[in-house]
C-alpha positions as CSV (number, residue, x, y, z in Angstrom):
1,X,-11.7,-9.6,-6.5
2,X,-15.3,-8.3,-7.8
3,X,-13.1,-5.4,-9.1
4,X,-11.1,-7.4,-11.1
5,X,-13.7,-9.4,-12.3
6,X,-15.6,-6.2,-13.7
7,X,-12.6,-4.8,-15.6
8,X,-12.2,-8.6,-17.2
9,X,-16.3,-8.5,-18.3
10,X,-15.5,-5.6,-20.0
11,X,-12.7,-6.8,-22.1
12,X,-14.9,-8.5,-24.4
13,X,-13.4,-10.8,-26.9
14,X,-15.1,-11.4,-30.2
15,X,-16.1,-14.8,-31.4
16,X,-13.6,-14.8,-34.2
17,X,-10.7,-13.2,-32.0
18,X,-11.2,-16.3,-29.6
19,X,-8.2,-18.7,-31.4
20,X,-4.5,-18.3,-31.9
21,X,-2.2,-15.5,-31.3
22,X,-4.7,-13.0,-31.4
23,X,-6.6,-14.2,-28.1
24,X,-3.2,-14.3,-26.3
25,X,-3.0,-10.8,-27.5
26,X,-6.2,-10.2,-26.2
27,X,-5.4,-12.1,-22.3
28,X,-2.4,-10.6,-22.0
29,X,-3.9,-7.1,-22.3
30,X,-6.4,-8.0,-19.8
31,X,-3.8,-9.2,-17.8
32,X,-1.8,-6.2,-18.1
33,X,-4.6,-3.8,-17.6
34,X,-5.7,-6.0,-13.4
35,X,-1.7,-5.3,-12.6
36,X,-1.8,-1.6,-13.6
37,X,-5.2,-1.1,-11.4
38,X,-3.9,-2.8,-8.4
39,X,-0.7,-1.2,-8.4
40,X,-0.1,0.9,-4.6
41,X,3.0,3.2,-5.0
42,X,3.1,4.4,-1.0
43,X,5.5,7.2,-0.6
44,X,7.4,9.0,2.4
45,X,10.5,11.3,2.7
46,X,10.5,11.8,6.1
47,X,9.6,8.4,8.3
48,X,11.8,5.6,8.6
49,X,11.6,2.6,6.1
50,X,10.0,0.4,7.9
51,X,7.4,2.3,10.2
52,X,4.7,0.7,11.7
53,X,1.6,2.1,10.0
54,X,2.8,3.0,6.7
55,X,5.2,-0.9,6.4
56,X,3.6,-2.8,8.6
57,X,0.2,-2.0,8.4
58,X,-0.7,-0.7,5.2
59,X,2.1,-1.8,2.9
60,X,3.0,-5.6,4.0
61,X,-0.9,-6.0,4.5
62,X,-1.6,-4.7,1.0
63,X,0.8,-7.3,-0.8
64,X,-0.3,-10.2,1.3
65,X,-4.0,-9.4,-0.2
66,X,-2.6,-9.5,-3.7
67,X,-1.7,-5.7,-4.7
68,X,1.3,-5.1,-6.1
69,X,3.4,-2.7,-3.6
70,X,5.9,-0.2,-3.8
71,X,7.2,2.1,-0.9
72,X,9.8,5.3,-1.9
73,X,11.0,6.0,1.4
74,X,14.4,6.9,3.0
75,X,16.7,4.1,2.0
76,X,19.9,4.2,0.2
77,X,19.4,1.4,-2.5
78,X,16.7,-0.5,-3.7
79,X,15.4,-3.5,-0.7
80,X,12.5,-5.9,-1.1
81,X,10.8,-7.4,2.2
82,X,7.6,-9.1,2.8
83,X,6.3,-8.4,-0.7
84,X,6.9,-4.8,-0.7
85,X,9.3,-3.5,-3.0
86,X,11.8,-0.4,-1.2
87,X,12.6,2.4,-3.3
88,X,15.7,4.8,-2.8
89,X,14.7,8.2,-1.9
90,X,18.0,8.8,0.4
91,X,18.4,8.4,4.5
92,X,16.1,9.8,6.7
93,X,16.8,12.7,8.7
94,X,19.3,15.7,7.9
95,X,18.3,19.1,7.1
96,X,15.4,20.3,5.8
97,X,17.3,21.0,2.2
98,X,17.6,17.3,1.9
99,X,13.7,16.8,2.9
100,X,13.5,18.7,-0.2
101,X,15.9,16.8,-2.7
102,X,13.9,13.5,-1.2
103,X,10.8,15.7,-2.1
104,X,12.2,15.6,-5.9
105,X,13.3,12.1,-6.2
106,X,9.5,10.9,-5.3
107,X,8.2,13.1,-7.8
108,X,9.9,10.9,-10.0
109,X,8.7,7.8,-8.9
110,X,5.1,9.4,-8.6
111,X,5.2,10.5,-12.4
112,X,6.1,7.2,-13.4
113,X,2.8,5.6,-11.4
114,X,-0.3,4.2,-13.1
115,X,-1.5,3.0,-10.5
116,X,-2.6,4.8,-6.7
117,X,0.3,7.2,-5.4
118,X,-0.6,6.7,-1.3
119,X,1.7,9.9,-0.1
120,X,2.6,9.8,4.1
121,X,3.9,13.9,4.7
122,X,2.5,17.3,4.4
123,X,5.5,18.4,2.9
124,X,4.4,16.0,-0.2
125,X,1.7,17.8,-0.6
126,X,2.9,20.1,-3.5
127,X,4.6,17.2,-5.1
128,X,0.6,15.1,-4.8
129,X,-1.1,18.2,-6.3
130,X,1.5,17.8,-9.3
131,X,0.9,14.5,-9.8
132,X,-2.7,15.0,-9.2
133,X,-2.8,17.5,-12.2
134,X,-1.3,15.1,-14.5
135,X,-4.2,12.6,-13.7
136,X,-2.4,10.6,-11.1
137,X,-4.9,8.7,-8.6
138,X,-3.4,10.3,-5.1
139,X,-4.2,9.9,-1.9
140,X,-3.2,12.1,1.1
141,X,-2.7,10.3,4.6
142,X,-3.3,12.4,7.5
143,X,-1.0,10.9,10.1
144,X,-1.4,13.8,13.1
145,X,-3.1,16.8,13.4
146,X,-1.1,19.1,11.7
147,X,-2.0,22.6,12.5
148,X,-1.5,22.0,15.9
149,X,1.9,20.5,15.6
150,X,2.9,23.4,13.5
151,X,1.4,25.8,16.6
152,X,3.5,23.8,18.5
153,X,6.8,23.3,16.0
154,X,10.0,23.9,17.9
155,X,11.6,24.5,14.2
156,X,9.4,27.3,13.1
157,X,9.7,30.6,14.7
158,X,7.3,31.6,17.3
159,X,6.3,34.5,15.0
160,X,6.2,32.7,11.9
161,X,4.1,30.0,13.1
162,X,0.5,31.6,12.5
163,X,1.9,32.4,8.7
164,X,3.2,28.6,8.6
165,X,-0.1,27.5,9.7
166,X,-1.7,29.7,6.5
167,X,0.6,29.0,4.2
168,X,-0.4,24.9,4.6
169,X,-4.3,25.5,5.1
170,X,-3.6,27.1,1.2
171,X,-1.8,24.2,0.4
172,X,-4.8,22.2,1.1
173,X,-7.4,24.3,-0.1
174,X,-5.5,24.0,-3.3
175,X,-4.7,20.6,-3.6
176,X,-6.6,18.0,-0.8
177,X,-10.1,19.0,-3.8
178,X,-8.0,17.7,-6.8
179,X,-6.9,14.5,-4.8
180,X,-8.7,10.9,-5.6
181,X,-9.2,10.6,-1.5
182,X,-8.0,10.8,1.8
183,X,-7.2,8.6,4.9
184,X,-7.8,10.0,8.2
185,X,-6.5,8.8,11.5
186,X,-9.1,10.2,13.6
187,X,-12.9,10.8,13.1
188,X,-12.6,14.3,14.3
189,X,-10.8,14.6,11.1
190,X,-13.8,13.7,9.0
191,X,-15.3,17.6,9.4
192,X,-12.7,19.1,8.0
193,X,-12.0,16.6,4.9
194,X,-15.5,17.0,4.2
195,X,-15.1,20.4,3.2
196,X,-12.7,19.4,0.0
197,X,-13.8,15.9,-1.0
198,X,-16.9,14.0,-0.9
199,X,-17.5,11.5,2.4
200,X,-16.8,8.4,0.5
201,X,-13.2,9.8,-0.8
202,X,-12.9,9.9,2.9
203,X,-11.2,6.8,4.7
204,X,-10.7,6.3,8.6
205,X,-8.0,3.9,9.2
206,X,-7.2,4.2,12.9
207,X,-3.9,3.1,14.4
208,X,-5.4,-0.4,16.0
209,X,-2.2,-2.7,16.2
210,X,-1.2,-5.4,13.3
211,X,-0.5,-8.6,16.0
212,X,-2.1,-12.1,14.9
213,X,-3.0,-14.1,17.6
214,X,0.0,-16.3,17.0
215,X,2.2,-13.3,17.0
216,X,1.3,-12.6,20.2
217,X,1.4,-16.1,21.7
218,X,5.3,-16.7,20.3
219,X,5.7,-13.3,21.7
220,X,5.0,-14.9,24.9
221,X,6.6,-17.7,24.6
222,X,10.0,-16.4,23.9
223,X,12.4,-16.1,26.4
224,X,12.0,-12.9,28.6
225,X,14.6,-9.7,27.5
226,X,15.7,-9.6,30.7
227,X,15.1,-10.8,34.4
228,X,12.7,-9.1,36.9
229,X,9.9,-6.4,36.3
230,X,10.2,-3.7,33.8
231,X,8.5,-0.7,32.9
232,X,7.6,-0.7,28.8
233,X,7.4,2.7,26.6
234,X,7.5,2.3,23.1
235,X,7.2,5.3,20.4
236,X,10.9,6.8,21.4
237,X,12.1,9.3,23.7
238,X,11.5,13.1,23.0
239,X,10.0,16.2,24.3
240,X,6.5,15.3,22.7
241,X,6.4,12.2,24.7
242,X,7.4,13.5,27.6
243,X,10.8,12.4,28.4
244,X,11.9,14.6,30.8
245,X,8.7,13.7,33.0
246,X,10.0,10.2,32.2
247,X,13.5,11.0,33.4
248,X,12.9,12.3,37.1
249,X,9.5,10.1,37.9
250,X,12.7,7.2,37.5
251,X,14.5,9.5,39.8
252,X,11.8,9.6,42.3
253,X,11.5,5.7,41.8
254,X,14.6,5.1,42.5
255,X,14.5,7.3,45.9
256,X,11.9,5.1,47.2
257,X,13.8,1.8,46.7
258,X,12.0,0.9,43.3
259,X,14.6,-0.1,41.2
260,X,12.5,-1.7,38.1
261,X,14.1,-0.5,34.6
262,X,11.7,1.4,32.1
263,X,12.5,0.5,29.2
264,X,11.8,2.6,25.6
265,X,12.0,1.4,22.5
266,X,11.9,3.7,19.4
267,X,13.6,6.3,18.4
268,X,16.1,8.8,20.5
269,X,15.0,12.8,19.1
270,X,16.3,15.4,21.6
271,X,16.4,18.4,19.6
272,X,13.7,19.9,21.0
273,X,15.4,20.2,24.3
274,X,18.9,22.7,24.4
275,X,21.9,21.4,23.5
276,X,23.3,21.3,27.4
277,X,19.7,20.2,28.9
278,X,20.1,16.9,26.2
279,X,23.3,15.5,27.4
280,X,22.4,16.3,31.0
281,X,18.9,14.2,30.6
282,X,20.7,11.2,28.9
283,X,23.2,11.4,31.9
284,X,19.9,10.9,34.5
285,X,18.2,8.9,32.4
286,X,21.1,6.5,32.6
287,X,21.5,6.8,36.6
288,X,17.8,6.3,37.1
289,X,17.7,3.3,35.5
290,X,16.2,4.0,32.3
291,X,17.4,1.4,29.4
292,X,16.7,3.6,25.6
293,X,16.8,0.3,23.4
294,X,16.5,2.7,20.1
295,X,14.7,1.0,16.9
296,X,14.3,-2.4,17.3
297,X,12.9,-5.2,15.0
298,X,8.8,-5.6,15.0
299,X,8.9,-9.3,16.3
300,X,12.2,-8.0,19.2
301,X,9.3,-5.2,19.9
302,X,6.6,-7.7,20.4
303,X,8.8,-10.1,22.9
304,X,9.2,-6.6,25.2
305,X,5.9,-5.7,25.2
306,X,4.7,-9.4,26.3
307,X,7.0,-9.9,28.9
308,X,6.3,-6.1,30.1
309,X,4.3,-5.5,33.7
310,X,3.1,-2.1,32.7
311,X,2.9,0.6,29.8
312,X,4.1,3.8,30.2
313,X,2.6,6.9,27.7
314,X,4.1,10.1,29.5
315,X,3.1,12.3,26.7
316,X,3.5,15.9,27.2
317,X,0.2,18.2,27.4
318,X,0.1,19.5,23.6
319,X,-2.6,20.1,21.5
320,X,-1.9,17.4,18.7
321,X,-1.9,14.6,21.5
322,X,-4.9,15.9,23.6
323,X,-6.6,15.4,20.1
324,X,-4.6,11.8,19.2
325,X,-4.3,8.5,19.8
326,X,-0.7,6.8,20.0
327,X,-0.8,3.3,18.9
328,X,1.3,2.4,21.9
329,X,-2.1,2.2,24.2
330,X,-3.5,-0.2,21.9
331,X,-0.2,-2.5,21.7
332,X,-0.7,-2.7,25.3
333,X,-4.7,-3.3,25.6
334,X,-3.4,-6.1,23.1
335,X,-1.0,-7.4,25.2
336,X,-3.2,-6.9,28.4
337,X,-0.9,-4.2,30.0
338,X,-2.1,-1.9,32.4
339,X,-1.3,1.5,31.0
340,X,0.2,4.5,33.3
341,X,-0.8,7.7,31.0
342,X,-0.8,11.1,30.8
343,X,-4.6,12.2,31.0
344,X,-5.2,14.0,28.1
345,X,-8.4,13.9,25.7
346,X,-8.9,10.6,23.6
347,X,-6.5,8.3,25.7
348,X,-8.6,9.1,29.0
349,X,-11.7,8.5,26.9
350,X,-10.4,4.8,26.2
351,X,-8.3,3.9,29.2
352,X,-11.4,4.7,31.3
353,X,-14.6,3.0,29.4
354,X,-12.2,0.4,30.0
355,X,-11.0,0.4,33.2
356,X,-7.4,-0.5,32.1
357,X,-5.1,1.8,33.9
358,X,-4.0,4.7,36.0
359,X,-4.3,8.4,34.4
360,X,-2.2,11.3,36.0
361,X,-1.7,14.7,35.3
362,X,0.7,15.8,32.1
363,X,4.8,17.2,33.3
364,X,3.8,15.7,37.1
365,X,6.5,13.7,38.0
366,X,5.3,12.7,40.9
367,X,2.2,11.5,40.0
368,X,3.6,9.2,37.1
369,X,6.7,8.0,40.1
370,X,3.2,7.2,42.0
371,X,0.9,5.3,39.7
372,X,3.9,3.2,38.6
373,X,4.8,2.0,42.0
374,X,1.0,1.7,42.5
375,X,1.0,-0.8,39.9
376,X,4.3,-2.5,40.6
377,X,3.1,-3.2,44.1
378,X,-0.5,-3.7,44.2
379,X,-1.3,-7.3,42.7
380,X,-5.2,-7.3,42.8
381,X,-5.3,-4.0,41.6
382,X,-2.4,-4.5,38.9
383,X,-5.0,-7.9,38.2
384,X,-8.1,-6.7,37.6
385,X,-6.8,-3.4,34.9
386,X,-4.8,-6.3,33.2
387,X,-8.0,-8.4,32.8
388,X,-10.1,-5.2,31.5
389,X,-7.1,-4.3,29.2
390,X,-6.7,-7.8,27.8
391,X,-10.6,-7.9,27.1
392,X,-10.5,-4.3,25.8
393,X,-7.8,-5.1,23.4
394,X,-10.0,-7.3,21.3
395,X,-11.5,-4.4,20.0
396,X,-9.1,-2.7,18.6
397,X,-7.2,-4.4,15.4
398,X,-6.6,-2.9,12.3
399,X,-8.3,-5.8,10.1
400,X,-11.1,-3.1,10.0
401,X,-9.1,-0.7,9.4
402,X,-7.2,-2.2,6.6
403,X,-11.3,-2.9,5.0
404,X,-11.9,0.6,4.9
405,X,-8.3,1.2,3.0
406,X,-9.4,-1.4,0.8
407,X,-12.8,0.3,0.1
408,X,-11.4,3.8,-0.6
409,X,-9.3,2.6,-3.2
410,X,-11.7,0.1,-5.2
411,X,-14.2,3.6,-5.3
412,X,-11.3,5.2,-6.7
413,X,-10.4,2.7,-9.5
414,X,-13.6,1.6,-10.4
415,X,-14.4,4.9,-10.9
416,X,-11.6,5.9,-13.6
């Protein structure tokens, strides 16, 4: 609001402007001029509608603090929910042709933006340097680490991954200098950034969880999604998070006469395994008791995670999640969920300062089968890691987060 009262001081209105039509002239402009500046166009052609950082987080929490909010992203027609208005860019997924025809429908949203264009992809990159060259206010968010996940792309050719990797580091040498900022997910992030834009164009908003304390206590509250123990995994089933360790740690459950269900929730992205291997995994998940929910609503994800006895993050040993942090460990410290997870970098960092789960090796079955029935059967144990990760979840909640988003973009309109 000290933004808005700036740009309102310097509308000054004469002494002999201040009757009649001429002042409503003069207020409306004003008016006119506070909507333009808060205006937040977020776009995204390749994640679903209603994701959970760029929806959830960022947009919904933008238009409850008074911006005006529009999201292009990969709906069919025009939707409106929570405050945020949905614009059509086409359906998500599909080949990387119609990536490309999304690509061109959100230039035309982006063009048609006065206010802050927010954009979600790499592959919006060229569109963002565009609009950055015909003075559009755009900012880049860094969701992942992305020269590692194109080191370790199962869609780009072993031999034309180090020219892929090249070709984007141009990209951003290009375009990240001519942008009005960027958000980072991760400090580490911050060195590199630095090298194109000035520290305070810099913001780091970290994945903490969006759950209000009342959230979490209907969450509760509601009835159970099903009877006995269960396993949670959220984030989807795929080779990145490990599903195939997922698959025969159930088996080995099951041969010990542990029958309790993990259940994931998210999307279901095989294509990274081969065609036979896929159906054959789906086949054991199914036999070894493993229940794939697919997307489910953000409240229906917030009953399963509350009623959960552990959280599962099997994540495969690569070099974009030794370097990450999913926002599923911090959904369960918030839900005081002992986590059994794959020990790689920043998620043994956290899980061990607080004492609030089991780490085993990455693609060790075994281990994982282990640690879970550890858990499942150990009550003082199980006790004490859900204390520390209930006390431990406190920390993490994007409300800072959401400050520093804030901060980045009154620097950049104040300062055009």
């Amino acid at each position: 609001m000290r933004h808005g009262m700036k740009l309102v001081q310097r509308a000054v209105i004469p002494a002999d402007d201040r009757t009649g039509s001429r002042f409503q002239c003069k207020e409306a402009t004003v008016s006119s001029v506070l909507s333009v500046k808060k205006r937040i166009l977020h776009v995204s052609t390749v994640h679903r509608p209603y994701d959970t950082r760029i929806f959830f987080k960022e947009c919904r929490s933008l238009a409850a603090a008074g911006f005006d909010v529009q999201l292009a992203t990969t709906v069919e027609s025009v939707e409106s929910s929570d405050g945020v208005k949905l614009l059509p860019l086409g359906a998500s997924g599909g080949s990387r042709a119609r990536r490309l025809l999304r690509n061109l429908r959100a230039l035309r949203y982006i063009v048609a933006q006065r206010g802050i264009v927010h954009i979600h992809d790499p592959e919006l990159l060229l569109v963002g340097g565009l609009a950055a060259v015909l003075r559009r206010r755009v900012v880049y968010d860094v969701h992942e680490f992305y020269y590692d996940r194109i080191s370790e792309s199962h869609w780009i050719p072993r031999a034309l991954r180090g020219l892929a990797r090249e070709l984007y580091s141009t990209i951003e040498r290009v375009v990240v200098p001519r942008l009005a900022g960027v958000v980072i997910v991760s400090p580490i992030m911050k060195a590199h950034f630095s090298k194109f834009l000035d520290e305070s164009r810099i913001a780091l908003v970290r994945n903490y969880p969006l759950i209000t304390e009342a959230e979490r206590t209907h969450a509760r509250i509601a009835p159970r999604p099903m009877c006995g123990d269960y396993v949670i995994h959220t984030g989807g089933a795929s080779k990145l998070r490990g599903f195939d360790t997922m698959v025969t740690a159930a088996e080995l459950l099951r041969q010990r006469g542990i029958a309790t269900p993990i259940v994931t929730l998210g999307e279901i992205d095989l294509s990274e395994y081969q065609p036979a291997e896929r159906a054959t995994l789906l086949d054991r998940a199914k036999r070894a008791g493993i229940e794939l929910r697919g997307q489910v609503p953000f409240v229906e994800s917030l009953r399963w995670l509350a009623h959960s006895r552990i959280g599962y993050i099997p994540l495969a040993n690569t070099a974009n999640n030794s370097r990450g942090t999913p926002n599923k460990l911090f959904e369960y410290l918030r839900f005081g969920l002992p986590s059994v997870a794959t020990g790689l970098g920043e998620i043994s960092a956290i899980i061990n300062k607080a004492e609030a789960g089991l780490l085993v090796p990455p693609e060790d079955p075994a281990a994982h089968a282990d640690a879970i029935a550890k858990l499942l059967t150990d009550n003082a144990l199980h006790g004490r890691l859900a204390t520390n990760a209930r006390e431990a979840g406190r920390s993490f909640d994007f409300a800072t987060e959401f400050d520093r988003l804030v901060g980045l973009y009154r620097l950049i309109l104040h300062n055009q």
